[in-house]
N, C-alpha and C positions, 0 to 999 in steps of 0.2 A: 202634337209632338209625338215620335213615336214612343215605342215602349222601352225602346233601348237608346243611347247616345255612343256609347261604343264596345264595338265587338270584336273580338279573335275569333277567326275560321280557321282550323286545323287541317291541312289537307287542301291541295288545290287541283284536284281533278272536276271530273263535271259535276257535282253536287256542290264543293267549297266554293269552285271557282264562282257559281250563278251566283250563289245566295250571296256570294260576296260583293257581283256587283248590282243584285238589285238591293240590296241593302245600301252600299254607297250612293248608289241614285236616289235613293229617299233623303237622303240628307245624314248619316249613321258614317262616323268613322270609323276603318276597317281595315284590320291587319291582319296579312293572310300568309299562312307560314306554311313550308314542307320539308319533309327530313329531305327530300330529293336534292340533287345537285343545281337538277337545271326544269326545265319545261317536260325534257322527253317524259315521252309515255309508253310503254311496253303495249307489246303488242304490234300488227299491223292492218286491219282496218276495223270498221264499226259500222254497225247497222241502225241504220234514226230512223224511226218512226214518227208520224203525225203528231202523237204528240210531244214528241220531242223536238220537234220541229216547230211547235205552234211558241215554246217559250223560247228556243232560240231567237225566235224573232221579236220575241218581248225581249227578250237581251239587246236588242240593239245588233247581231251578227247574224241575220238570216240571208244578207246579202253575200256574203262575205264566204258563209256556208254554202249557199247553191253554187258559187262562181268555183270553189277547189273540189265540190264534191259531185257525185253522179245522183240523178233521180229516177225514178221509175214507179211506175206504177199495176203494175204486175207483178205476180209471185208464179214459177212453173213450178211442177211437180215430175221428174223426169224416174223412168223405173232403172237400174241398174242392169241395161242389159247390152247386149254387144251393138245396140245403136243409140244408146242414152234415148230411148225413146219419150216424147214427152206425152204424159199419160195426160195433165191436167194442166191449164194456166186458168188461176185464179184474178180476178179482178181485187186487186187490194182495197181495205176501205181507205177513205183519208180521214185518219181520227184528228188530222192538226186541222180539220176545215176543207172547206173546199177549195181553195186560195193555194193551197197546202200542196206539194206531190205527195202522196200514201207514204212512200222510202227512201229515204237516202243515204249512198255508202259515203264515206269517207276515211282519207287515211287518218288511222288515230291520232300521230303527233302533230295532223297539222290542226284538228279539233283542238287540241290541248293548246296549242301556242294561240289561237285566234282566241280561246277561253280567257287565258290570260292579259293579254294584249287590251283586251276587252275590261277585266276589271281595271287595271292598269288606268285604262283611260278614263273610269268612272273614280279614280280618286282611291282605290284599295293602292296601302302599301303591301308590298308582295316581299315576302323573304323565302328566299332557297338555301337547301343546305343548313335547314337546325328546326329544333325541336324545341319544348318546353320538356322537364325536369319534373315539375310542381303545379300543383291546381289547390287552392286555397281558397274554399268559399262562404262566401256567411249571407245574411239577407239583403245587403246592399249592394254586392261584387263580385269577382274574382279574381283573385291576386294570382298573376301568372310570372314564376319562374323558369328563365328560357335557358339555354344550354351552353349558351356563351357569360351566362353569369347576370343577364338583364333582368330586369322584371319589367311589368306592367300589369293596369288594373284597368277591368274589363265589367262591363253590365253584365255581360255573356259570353262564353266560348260554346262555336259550333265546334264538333267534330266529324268531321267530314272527310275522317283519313283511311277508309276503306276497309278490307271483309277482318284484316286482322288490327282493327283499331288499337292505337294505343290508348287513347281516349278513353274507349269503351272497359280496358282495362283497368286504365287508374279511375276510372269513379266502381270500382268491384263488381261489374255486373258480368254474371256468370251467361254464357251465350255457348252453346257447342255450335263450330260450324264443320257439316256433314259433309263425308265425300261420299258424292251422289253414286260412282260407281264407272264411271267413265271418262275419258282424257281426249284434249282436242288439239293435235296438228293446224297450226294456222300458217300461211305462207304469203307473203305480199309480191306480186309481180307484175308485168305488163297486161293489159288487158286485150285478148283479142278480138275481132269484131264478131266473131258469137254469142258475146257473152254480153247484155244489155238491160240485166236484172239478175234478180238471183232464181236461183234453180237451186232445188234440192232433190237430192237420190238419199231414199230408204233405201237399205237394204246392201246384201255384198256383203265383202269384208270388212265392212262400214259400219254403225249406226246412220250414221248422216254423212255427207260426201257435197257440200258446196259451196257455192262461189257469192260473189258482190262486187260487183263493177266497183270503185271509191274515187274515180275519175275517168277523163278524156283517154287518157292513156292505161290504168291502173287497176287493180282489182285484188283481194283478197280472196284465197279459198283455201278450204277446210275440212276435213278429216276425222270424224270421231268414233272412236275405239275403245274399249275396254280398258278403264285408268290401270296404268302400271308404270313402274318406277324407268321413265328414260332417263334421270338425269347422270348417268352414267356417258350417254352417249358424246361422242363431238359433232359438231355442227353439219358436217359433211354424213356421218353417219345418219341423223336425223334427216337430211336431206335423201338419204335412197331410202329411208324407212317410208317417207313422205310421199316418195315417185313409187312406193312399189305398193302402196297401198291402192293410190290413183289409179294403179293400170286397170283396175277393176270397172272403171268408171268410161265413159264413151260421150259421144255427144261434143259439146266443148270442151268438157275434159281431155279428150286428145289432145286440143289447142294449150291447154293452159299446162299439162304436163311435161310439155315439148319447153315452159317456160320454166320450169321448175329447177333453177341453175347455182342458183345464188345460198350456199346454204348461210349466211348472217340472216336470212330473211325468214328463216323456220322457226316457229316457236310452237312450245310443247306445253298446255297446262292440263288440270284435273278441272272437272265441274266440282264448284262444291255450291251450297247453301244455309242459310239462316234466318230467321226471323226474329227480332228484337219485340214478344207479345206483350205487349203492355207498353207503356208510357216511356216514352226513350229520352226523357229529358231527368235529370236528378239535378236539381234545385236548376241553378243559372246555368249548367251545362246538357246540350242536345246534341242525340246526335242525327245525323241522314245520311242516306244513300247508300253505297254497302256495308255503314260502320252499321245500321240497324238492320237492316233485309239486303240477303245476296241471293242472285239466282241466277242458274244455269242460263247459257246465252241462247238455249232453243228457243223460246220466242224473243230474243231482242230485244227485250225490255229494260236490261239492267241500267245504261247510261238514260233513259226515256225516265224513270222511277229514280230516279236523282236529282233529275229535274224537276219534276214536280213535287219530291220535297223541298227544293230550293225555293219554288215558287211560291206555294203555300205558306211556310215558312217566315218569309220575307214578307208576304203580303200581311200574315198578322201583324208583326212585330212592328210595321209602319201604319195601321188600321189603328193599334191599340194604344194608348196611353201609358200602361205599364204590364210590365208581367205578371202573371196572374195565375192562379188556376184554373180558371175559365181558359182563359189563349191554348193552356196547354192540352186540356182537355181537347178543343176546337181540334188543336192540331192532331193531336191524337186521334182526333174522330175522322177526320179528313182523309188520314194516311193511312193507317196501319191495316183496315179491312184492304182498302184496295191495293196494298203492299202486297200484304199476305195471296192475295185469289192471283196475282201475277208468280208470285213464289209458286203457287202451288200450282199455277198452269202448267208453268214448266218446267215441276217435279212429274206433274202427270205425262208430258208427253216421254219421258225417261223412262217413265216406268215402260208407258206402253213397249215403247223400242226394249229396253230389256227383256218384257213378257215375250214382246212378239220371239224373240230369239228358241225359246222353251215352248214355241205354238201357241200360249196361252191367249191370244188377242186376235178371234176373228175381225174383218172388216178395217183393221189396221188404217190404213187408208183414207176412207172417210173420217175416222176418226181424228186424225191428224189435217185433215184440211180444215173441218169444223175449228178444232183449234188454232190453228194457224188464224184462220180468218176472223177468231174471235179473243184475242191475247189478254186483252182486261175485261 
């Protein structure tokens, strides 16, 4: 019998949504709530790696994922010069297995609705559009007050409602999350036949300058610069900030900037980061994924490290017979080292591209492929 009978997930992005439904596939009933309106997800595409891809397919959506999204298994390294010349293509590894492709893009919203769809089918009741008020807990429960005035009582509430958790809030735990120092231009458009993996340019007007096929037709690319306050701009503004940054860039970047038309498709964030050190559960309430560890999307890990807290997660809570000290511990041993060394991967490759700016970092280069090639 597992350790729980029923659970509230906070949050239905890719950490809520998994553990929602592999928890429901054990036999665990499971109500998943977001302050959101609807499915959408901000943003426009995402980079999955191997092993994000090894528990998608323990989800039950591995098909479903390879059929809307692009794969590849290569990484180029192109220099920022009047020909995008390509200095380096690396062989990716396949961390999801060999079965596995190394990477694959997708657009985010249609991740987020196949997410859903998916708990959905596994028996998770799903509510959009509200929140809980209240968390009241003692050694038996948690008494949950929702926003329309409802309650319910729970074994467990996950919170899985991302970097500015409210969760994380209402149980008091104090967490700074850092702005790393830098801001990322993302843009979603057609894909031209250039582009059939991703390619990254160091250097330019840039820190980083690149792309990801996210389907047949489709691709995301990107732009990252010195964080500073756009949200003054409008959409269209954003959009020549976006093209005049690109003209730096060559290679397919020609192709892709010629696409560059649509400004609703620009979006402007900051990196930031945090780590939740020590034990992320307080009594019946845990949290995952960006509510405890966030990190900068230079190595692509963040949606990949929500997964496999989901997974871990869910495999105790169905291993075990009740909660424990022991589970939490497990969990806590499981996660949090190999949280942290993806955190700090890539804090390090930031720094490096900051240093490098001041000359402080010969070999640049190497450095960043090593990394690249070795993410966790």
């Amino acid at each position: 019998m597992p350790a729980v009978r029923n659970v509230l997930v906070v949050g239905g992005g890719a950490a809520g949504a998994a553990v929602a439904t592999l928890l429901a596939e054990g036999g665990v009933a499971v109500d998943l709530i977001d302050i959101k309106p609807d499915i959408s997800a901000l943003g426009s595409g995402i980079t999955l790696q191997g092993n994000a891809l090894r528990i998608l397919r323990q989800l039950g959506v591995w098909d479903e994922i390879s059929e809307q999204g692009y794969a590849f298994d290569t990484l180029g390294l192109r220099a920022p010069d009047p020909n995008g010349t390509l200095v380096a293509e690396l062989n990716d590894i396949r961390t999801g297995g060999p079965d596995l492709p190394a990477t694959l893009g997708m657009y985010r919203p249609d991740l987020a609705r196949i997410m859903v769809a998916r708990a959905e089918a596994a028996g998770v009741k799903v509510r959009f559009g509200t929140t809980y008020t209240a968390l009241d807990q003692d050694s038996t429960g948690v008494s949950v007050t929702f926003a329309d005035g409802t309650a319910g009582e729970y074994d467990l509430v996950v919170g899985a409602d991302g970097i500015r958790s409210w969760t994380r809030r209402t149980l008091g735990i104090p967490l700074e999350t850092v702005n790393v120092g830098m801001g990322i231009w993302r843009a979603f458009t057609s894909r031209p036949d250039s582009v059939t993996r991703t390619d990254l340019y160091y250097g330019g007007p840039s820190y980083i300058a690149g792309y990801c096929p996210t389907g047949e037709d489709t691709l995301y690319a990107y732009l990252v610069e010195d964080a500073q306050d756009r949200s003054t701009l409008t959409p269209e503004e954003s959009l020549a900030v976006m093209r005049r940054l690109a003209e730096a860039y060559h290679g397919p970047w020609d192709d892709i900037r010629e696409t560059l038309t649509d400004p609703s498709r620009i979006n402007y964030t900051w990196f930031e980061s945090h780590v939740l050190d020590g034990p992320w559960n307080r009594g019946r309430v845990v949290l995952i994924g960006d509510a405890a560890h966030a990190c900068p999307p230079t190595l692509a890990q963040g949606a990949a490290q929500a997964f496999e807290d989901a997974s871990v997660l869910a495999e105790l809570l169905l291993r075990e017979s009740a909660l424990s000290d022991d589970l939490w511990q497990e969990f806590t041993g499981r996660r949090l080292e190999r949280a942290k060394t993806v955190v700090e991967g890539s804090l390090q490759l930031c720094r490096w591209l900051l240093a490098h700016e001041r000359g402080d970092v010969p070999g640049l280069m190497g450095r960043i492929s090593h990394l690249l090639m070795n993410p966790a």
